[in-house]
Steps between C-alpha positions, in 0.01 A plus 500: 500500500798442713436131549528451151783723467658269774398192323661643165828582690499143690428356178754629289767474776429115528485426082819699460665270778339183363608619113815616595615175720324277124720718285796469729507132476484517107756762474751353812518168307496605122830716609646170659448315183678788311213658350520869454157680675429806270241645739319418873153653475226521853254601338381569114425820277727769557773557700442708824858377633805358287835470578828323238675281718895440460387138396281665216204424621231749493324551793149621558180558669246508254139671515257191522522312831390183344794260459849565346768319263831439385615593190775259395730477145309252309550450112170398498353861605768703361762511240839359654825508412725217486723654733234440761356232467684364786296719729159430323234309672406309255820394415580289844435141583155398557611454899631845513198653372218282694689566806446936407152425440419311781711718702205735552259324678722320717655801623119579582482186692844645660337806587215364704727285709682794606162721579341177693850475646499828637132463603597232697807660644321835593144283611150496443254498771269181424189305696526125470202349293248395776169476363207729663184428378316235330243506270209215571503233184814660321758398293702495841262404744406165282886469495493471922697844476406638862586836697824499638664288313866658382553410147880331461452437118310522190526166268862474705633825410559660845345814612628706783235788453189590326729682144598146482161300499360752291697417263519166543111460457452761208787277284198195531260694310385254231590184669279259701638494849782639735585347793557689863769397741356667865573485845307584811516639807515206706648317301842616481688326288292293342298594120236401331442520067174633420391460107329775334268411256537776236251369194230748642759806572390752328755833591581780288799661597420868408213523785526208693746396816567136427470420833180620562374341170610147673306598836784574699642902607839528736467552881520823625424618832137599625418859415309670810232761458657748747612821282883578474509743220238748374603717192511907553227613302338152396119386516565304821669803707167754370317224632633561829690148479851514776787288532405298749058389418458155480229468210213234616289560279361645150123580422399265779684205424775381697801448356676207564858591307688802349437366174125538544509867547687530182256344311224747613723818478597405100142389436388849589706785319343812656226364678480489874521257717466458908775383664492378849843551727614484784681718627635567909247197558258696389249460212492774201303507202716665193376574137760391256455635100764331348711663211497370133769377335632219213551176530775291280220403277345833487203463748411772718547380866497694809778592755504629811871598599476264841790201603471236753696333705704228404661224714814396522631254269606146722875520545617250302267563191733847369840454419794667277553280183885586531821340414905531576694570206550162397185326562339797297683369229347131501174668608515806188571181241210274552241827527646552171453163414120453665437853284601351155307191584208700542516727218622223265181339623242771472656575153428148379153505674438829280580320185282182545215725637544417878531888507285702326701791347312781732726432701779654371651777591668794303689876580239670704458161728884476581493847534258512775653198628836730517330771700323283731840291591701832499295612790532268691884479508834410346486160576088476383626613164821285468246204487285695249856558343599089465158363435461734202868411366374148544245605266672663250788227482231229442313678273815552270553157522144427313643350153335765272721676259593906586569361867808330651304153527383540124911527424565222701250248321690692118889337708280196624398438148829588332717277718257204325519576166933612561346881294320820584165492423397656194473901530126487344438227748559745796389807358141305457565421893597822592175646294267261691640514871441817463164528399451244810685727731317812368160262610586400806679871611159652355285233702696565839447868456134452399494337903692786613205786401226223594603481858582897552 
């Protein structure tokens, strides 16, 4: 109950920010172009919070966390007098109101320059993209993709850590190759272009890591079977398990990696098994009954409360992905940039059928998302912060009527035929987008309760 409580909080913290800094940008330029703001809503329904400004705007923080608006004077909503028509939306240039439309989204885009700017500023531990493992006959491995090898750039877009090539691989879903750029060890210097074949890539983002689907995982350094944790009160401590055994063995087989071992203890949920370990050099035979417990997809698997040892990671492989004040700046703009790329593409992907639609995402996914990136930090959830005002500019670009980019194509078309479109015309668009938005919002909540 508290996590979701937490998730709720995160969540509503981050889509008032994210509404509030989409509203701003409407309501900052519509008073620059002389048009008089009636009221600034976060929020909709009723009004937990409202305020008259000495600009006579009302001000207000509304019961439903779900978006916002800003209530302009517009003779097309409301009865206006003459008097004011000079302060009426409708009645400016074309320019003048494009530019308060558009204003929203791009102060979105805005937004998540200044979050990836500060991420930058304050720094992000990162692991450069050295590949681990790889899979025999692969994607990868038919590709000449081999361990060690650093990867510089994915179909020339460069990659300084693995955020980076994740996303640079998951934006060729649907297409028929992507190309590598990779260095290795010894040869310093120097790279190589490896071609991945991607006709036979199958990868479904909601369960699947697309680098493992390609036959490829990240290095990380060898995990040892020598204990340094055991959990007060867990299966592995009433086992008799210390900090300290080195596990050998498990129902007579020896093991040859930590992995191994968690494979048996998951496969049997309350069941015992022998361990063998050593421990002071000497040989001693434990019986382990692991605990039961839920996987992600709702399987019971075991657990035993135990933690190995882990190496340490080569010295040169960890590193701060951090920035002076300036160079954050250069740095902030094209993560913003790579981001709307992405997102632009995956949208397009999802209209063709690249993408099938379960995987999007509504409320209770962001929300989660919120918690999760809360936890780990301020500057964790300033990403979560910009790549979600990313999301929410593009999507308000999409040129369906009832959001900014559906007002956009109604100026687009207007400047062409030198007249507003016809009233009926746009109340028959506004009637339709949303019925499509209502679809989509009820598919991506549909995927929500699906994956809980």
């Amino acid at each position: 109950m508290t996590g979701i409580i937490w998730n709720f909080a995160s969540f509503v913290i981050a889509l008032g920010i994210l509404v509030a800094v989409h509203e701003f940008g409407h309501f900052w330029v519509a008073r620059r172009c002389g048009v008089k703001v009636e009221k600034f809503s976060i929020g909709f329904g009723k009004a937990l919070w409202k305020k008259q400004g000495k600009d006579g705007t009302e001000y207000s923080i509304s019961m439903i966390p779900l978006g916002g608006y800003v209530k302009m004077v517009d003779s097309r909503v409301d009865d206006v007098p003459p008097e004011q028509y000079d302060v009426a939306f409708d009645k400016k240039p074309l320019l003048q109101r494009t530019a308060i439309v558009a204003a929203g989204p791009v102060f979105n885009f805005l937004f998540a320059i200044f979050a990836y700017w500060a991420v930058f500023l304050i720094g992000v531990p990162a692991v450069k993209p050295v590949v681990g493992e790889v899979t025999p006959y692969s994607i990868a491995a038919n590709a000449g993709l081999e361990p060690g090898m650093e990867l510089k750039a994915v179909s020339g877009v460069n990659t300084v850590d693995w955020e980076s090539v994740n996303m640079g691989i998951i934006s060729h879903i649907g297409d028929e190759e992507l190309t590598l750029t990779v260095s290795t060890e010894n040869g310093i210097g120097l790279t190589e272009i490896k071609t991945l074949d991607l006709t036979e890539w199958n990868f479904n983002p909601e369960t699947q890591s697309a680098l493992k689907t390609l036959g490829f995982s990240p290095y990380t350094p060898d995990i040892l079977m020598t204990l340094v944790n055991v959990s007060e009160g867990g299966a592995g401590e009433r086992a008799g398990l210390v900090v300290g055994d080195t596990v050998v063995a498990a129902d007579g087989v020896t093991l040859d990696n930590w992995q191994e071992l968690v494979r048996v203890i998951q496969a049997n949920p309350e069941n015992s098994i022998e361990l063998l370990v050593m421990r002071n050099e000497r040989s001693v035979s434990i019986t382990l009954t692991p605990g039961i417990r839920q996987d992600s997809q709702g399987q019971s698997i075991g657990f035993a409360g135990i933690a190995p040892e882990v190496s340490e990671w080569p010295e040169n492989y960890r590193f701060d992905l951090q920035y002076g004040v300036i160079d954050s700046i250069g740095k902030s703009i094209e993560k913003t940039g790579q981001v709307i790329s992405l997102t632009a593409t995956m949208l397009k992907k999802l209209v063709v059928g690249d993408v099938g639609l379960n995987n999007l995402s509504g409320p209770i996914s962001i929300a989660k998302g919120a918690g999760t990136t809360a936890d780990y930090g301020l500057v964790y959830f300033l990403g979560f912060l910009a790549l979600i005002s990313i999301n929410l500019g593009i999507i308000n670009l999409v040129p369906l009527p009832m959001l900014d980019g559906g007002h956009l194509l109604f100026f687009a078309v207007e400047a062409v035929i030198r007249r507003p479109v016809p009233e009926k015309v746009q109340e028959t668009g506004y009637r339709i987008g949303g019925a499509i938005i209502l679809s989509v919002m009820a598919i991506a909540i549909f995927n929500d309760f699906s994956r809980l």
